[in-house]
Structures are given as C-alpha cells and as structure tokens.
ChimeraX commands (.cxc) that place a marker at each C-alpha (Angstrom):
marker #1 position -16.69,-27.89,6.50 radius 0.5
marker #1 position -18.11,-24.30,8.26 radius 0.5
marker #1 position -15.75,-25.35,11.37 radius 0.5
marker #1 position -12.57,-25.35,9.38 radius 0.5
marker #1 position -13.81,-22.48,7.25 radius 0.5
marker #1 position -13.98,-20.58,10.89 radius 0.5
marker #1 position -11.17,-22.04,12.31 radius 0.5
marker #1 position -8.89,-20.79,9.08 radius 0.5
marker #1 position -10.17,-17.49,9.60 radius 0.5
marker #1 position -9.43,-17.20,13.35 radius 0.5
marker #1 position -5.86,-18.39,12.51 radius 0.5
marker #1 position -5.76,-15.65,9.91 radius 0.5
marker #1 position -7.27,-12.80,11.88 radius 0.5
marker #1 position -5.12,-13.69,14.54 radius 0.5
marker #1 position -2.35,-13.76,12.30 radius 0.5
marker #1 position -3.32,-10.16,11.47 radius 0.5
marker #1 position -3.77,-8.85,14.98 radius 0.5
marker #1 position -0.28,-10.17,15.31 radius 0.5
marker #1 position 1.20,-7.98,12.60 radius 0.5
marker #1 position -0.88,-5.28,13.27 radius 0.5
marker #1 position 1.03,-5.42,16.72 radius 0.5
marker #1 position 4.74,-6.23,15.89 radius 0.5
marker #1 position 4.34,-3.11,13.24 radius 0.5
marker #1 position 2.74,-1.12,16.18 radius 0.5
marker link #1:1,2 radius 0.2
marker link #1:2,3 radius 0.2
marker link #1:3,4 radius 0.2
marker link #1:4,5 radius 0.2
marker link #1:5,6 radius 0.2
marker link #1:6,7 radius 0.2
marker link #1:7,8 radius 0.2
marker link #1:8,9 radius 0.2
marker link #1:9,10 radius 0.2
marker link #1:10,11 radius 0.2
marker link #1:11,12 radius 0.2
marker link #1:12,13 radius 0.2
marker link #1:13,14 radius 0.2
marker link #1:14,15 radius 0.2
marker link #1:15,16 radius 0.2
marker link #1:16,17 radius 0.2
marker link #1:17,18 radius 0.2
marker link #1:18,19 radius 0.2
marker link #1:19,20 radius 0.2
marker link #1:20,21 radius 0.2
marker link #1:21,22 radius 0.2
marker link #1:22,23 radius 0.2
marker link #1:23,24 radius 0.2
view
C-alpha cells in the first residue's frame, strides 16, 4: 500500500513540475 501511495505522488509531483514548466 505505502509503495503505490509514493508512486501516485511521484506521478503527481511530476505532473506538477511539468506544468510548472510548460507555464514557465
């Protein structure tokens, strides 16, 4: 259960640093 838990929020803060970039 804690590795999915920290799996979802790489994906997610990943997700973010993506955005974060494309808005600049």
């Amino acid at each position: 259960m804690l590795i999915t838990v920290f799996r979802y929020i790489k994906r997610l803060h990943r997700n973010f640093k993506g955005a974060a970039d494309r808005v600049g």
